[in-house]
VEXKEMI-25340 format. One record per residue (C-alpha): residue number from 1; x, y, z. Coordinates in nm, 4 decimals. Each point is the difference from the previous one (the first is absolute). Example, Ala and Ser with C-alpha at 12.3 -4.5 7.8 and 13.67 -1.06 7.14 Angstrom:
REM VEXKEMI-25340
  num        px        py        pz
    1    1.2300   -0.4500    0.7800
    2    0.1370    0.3440   -0.0660
***
This chain:
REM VEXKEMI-25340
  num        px        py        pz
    1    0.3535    5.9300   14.7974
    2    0.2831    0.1363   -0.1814
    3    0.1817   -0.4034    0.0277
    4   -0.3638   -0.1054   -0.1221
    5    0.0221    0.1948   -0.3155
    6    0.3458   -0.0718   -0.0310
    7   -0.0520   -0.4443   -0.0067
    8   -0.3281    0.0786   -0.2241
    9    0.1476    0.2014   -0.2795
   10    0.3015   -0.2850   -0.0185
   11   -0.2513   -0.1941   -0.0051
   12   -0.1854    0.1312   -0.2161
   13    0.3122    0.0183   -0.2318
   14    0.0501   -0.3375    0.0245
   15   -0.3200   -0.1351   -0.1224
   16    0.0532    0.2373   -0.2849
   17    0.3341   -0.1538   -0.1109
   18   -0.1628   -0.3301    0.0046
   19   -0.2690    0.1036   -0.1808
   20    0.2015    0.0787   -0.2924
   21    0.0889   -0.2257   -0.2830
   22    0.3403   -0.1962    0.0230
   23    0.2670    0.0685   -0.2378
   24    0.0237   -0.4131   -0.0742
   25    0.3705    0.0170    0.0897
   26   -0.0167   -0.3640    0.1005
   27   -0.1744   -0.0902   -0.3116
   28    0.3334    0.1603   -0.1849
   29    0.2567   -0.1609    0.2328
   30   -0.2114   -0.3260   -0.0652
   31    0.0247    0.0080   -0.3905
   32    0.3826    0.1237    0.0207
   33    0.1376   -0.2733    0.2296
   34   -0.2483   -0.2595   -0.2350
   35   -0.2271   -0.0958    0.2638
   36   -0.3007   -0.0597   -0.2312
   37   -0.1774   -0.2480    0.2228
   38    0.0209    0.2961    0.2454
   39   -0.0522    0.2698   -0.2102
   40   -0.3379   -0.1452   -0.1301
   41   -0.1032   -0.0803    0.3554
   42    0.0408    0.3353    0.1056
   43   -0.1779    0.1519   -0.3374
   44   -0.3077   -0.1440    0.0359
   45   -0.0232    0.0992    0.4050
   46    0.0129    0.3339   -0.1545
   47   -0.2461   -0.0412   -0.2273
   48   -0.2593   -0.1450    0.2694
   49    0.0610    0.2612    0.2757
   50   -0.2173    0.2956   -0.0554
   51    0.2441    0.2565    0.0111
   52    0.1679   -0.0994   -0.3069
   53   -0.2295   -0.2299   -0.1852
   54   -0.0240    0.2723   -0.2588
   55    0.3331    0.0960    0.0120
   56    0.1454   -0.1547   -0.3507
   57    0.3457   -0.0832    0.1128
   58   -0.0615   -0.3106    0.2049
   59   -0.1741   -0.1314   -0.3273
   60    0.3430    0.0701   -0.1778
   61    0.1849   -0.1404    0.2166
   62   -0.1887   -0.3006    0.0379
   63   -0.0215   -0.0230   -0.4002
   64    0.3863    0.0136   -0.0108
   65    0.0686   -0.2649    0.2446
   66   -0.2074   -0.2535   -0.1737
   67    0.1409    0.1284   -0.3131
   68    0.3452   -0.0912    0.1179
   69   -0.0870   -0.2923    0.1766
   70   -0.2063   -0.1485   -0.3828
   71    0.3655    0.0495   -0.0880
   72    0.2041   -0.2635    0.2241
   73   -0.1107   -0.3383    0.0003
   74    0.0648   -0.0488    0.3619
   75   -0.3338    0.1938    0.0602
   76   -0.2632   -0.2294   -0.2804
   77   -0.1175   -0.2408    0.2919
   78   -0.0984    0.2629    0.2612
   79   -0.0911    0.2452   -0.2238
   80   -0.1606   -0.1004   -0.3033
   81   -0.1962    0.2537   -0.1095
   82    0.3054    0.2492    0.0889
   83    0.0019    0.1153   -0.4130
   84   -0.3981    0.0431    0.0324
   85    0.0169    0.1948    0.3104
   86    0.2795    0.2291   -0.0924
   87   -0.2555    0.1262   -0.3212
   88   -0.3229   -0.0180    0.3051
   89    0.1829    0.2267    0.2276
   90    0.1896    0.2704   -0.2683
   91   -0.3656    0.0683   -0.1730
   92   -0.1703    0.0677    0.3844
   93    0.3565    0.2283    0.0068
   94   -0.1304    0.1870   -0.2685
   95   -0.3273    0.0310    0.0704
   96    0.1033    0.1205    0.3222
   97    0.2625    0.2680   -0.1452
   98   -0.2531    0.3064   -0.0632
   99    0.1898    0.2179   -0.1623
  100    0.2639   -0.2374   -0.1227
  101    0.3083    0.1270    0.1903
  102    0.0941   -0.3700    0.0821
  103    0.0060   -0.1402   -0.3632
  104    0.2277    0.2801   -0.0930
  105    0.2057   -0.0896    0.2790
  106    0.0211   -0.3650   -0.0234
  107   -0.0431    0.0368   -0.4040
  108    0.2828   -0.2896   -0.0676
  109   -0.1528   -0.2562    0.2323
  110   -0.3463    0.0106   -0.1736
  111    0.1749   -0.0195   -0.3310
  112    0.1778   -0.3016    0.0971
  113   -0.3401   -0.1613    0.1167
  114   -0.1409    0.0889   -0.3337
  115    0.2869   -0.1198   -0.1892
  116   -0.0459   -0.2981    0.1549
  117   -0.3893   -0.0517   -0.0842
  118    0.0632    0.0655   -0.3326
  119    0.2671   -0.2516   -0.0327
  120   -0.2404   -0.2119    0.0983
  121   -0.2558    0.1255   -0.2590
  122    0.2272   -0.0317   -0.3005
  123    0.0449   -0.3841    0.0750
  124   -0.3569   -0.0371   -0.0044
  125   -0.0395    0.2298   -0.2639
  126    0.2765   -0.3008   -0.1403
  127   -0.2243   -0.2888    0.0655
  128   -0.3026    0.1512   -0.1174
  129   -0.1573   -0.0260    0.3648
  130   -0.2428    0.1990    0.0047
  131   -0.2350   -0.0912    0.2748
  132    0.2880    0.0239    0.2666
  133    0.0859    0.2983   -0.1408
  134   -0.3293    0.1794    0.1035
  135    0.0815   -0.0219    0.3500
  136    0.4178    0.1180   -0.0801
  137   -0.1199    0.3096   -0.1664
  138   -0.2472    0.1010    0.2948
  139    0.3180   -0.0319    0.2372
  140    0.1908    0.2020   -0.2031
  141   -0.3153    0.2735    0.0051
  142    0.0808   -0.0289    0.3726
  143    0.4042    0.0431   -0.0361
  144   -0.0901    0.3215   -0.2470
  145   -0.3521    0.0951   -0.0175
  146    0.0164    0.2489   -0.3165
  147    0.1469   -0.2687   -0.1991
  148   -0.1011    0.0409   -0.3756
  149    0.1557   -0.2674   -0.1588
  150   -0.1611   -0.2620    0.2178
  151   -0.3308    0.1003   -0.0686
  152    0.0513   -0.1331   -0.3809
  153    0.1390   -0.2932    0.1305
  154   -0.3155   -0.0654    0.2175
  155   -0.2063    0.0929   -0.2824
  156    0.2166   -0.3040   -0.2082
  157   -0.0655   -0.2357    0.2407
  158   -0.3305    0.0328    0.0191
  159   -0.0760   -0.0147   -0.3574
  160    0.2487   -0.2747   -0.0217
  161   -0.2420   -0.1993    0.2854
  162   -0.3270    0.0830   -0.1945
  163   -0.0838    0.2667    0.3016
  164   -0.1129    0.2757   -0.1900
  165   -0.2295    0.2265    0.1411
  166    0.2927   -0.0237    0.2585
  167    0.2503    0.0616   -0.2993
  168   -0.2219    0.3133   -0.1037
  169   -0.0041    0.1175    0.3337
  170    0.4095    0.0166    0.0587
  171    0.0219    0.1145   -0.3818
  172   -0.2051    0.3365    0.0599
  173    0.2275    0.0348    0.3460
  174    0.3203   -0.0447   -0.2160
  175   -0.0576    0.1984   -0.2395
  176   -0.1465    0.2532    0.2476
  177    0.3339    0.0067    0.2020
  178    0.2319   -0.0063   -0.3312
  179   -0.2295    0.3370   -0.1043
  180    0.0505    0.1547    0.3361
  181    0.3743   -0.0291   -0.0605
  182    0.1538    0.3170   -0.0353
  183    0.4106   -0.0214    0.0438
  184    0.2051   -0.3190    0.0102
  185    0.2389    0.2049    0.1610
  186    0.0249   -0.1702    0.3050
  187   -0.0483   -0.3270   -0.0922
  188    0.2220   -0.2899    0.0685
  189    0.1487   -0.2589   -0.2251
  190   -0.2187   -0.2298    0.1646
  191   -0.3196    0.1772   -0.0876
  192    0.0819    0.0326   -0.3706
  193    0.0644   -0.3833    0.0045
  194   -0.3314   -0.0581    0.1614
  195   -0.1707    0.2416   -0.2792
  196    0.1733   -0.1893   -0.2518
  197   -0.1065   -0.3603    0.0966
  198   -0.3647    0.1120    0.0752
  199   -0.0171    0.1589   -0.3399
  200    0.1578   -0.2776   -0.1926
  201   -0.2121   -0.2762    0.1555
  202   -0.2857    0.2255   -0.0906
  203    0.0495    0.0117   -0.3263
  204    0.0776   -0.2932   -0.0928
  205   -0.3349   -0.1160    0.1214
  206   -0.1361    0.2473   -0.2095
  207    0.2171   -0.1133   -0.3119
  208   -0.0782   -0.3543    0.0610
  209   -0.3592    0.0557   -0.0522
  210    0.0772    0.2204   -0.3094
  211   -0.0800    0.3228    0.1921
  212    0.3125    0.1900   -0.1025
  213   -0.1489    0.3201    0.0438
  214   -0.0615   -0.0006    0.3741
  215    0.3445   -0.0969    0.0077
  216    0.1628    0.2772   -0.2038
  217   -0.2328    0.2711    0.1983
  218    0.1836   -0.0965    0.2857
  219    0.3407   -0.0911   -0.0912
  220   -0.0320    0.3671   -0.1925
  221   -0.0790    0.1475    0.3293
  222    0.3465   -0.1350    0.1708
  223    0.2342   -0.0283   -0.2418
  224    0.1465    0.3733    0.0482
  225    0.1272   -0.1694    0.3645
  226    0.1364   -0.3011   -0.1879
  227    0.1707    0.0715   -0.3037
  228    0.3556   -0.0486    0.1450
  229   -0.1587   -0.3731    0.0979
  230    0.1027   -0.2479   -0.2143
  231   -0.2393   -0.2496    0.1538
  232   -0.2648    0.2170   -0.0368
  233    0.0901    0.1417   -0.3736
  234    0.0696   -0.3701   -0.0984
  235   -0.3343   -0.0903    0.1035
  236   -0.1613    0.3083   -0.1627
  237    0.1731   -0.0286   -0.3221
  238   -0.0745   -0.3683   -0.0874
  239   -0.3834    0.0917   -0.0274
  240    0.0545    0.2354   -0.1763
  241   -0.1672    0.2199    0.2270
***
């Protein structure tokens, strides 16, 4: 009886230790040694399997090696949508991340990914593309959901593409989130430059139809963040604003 209990609670133990999540230490020798192909592979088992679907760290580590891998030319034919997927799997990350220990922790990576999309937004921004720039700014929404500045961008572009109720819509959101705002502290250099485009493109719609006001309200309402700008103050003082 006693050799019974003996095999049962090892057993018992056992099942246990399974049971618990997996510290992803392959996932980390796979991104280290620049496996991507592997690393990705092995992400998204994770995020099938139900005990760690909701686990956010095979999401980031699937959104960093197709991040990496939209970097190196070797990968374009076999993984196309590699850029696309590396913005897919960090906003399931976050959504995943409850209480947000995991963007602290990986804080540079999802700046780099946001640096990245609004790189990409500033060339549009550029060639005056508006349309494709619609479906930019909701990727970047993924990248860093309490994004301000893209919110005026969105609201830009929609104006800009005769959308309005659409436009109206994303301008009471902005302007909700810019309200809400209570210290910059934090903030990176990449979310003042978002701010700044999305509140330039803003207002020059609303200067271009002779609406100055709307666009003083708000450029009034940022400029305290801005002033050492000179892309910003160069833009504000040749309205006259």
């Amino acid at each position: 009886m006693k050799r019974l209990f003996l095999i049962l609670l090892t057993f018992g133990l056992t099942a246990t230790s399974f049971a618990q999540p997996p510290n992803y230490d392959d996932l980390l020798i796979y991104f280290a040694d620049g496996d991507y192909e592997k690393l990705v592979k092995k992400a998204e088992k994770y995020t099938l399997e139900d005990e760690t679907k909701n686990d956010p760290l095979p999401y980031l580590y699937c959104s960093k090696g197709n991040f990496e891998m939209s970097k190196d030319q070797k990968y374009a034919e076999d993984y196309p949508k590699a850029y696309n997927d590396a913005i897919k799997f960090a906003g399931k990350s976050l959504r995943k991340d409850k209480n947000g220990d995991m963007f602290s922790e990986h804080k540079n990576y999802f700046t780099d990914l946001k640096k990245a999309v609004v790189e990409d937004l500033k060339n549009m921004v550029d060639e005056e593309d508006f349309n494709r720039m619609r479906g930019t700014i909701m990727k970047l929404q993924r990248v860093d959901p309490s994004d301000v500045g893209s919110h005026f961008l969105m609201t830009a572009a929609l104006f800009r593409i005769k959308d309005k109720s659409g436009a109206k819509l994303a301008l009471k959101e902005a302007l909700a989130q810019l309200d809400a705002v209570e210290s910059v502290e934090n903030w990176r250099e990449v979310d003042f430059e978002m701010l700044r485009i999305g509140i330039i493109e803003y207002s020059k719609y609303r200067i271009d139809l002779r609406q100055d006001q709307f666009a003083k309200d708000v450029l009034n309402k940022v400029k305290q963040w801005f002033e050492e700008d000179e892309e910003f103050m160069r833009f504000y003082d040749q309205y006259g604003l």
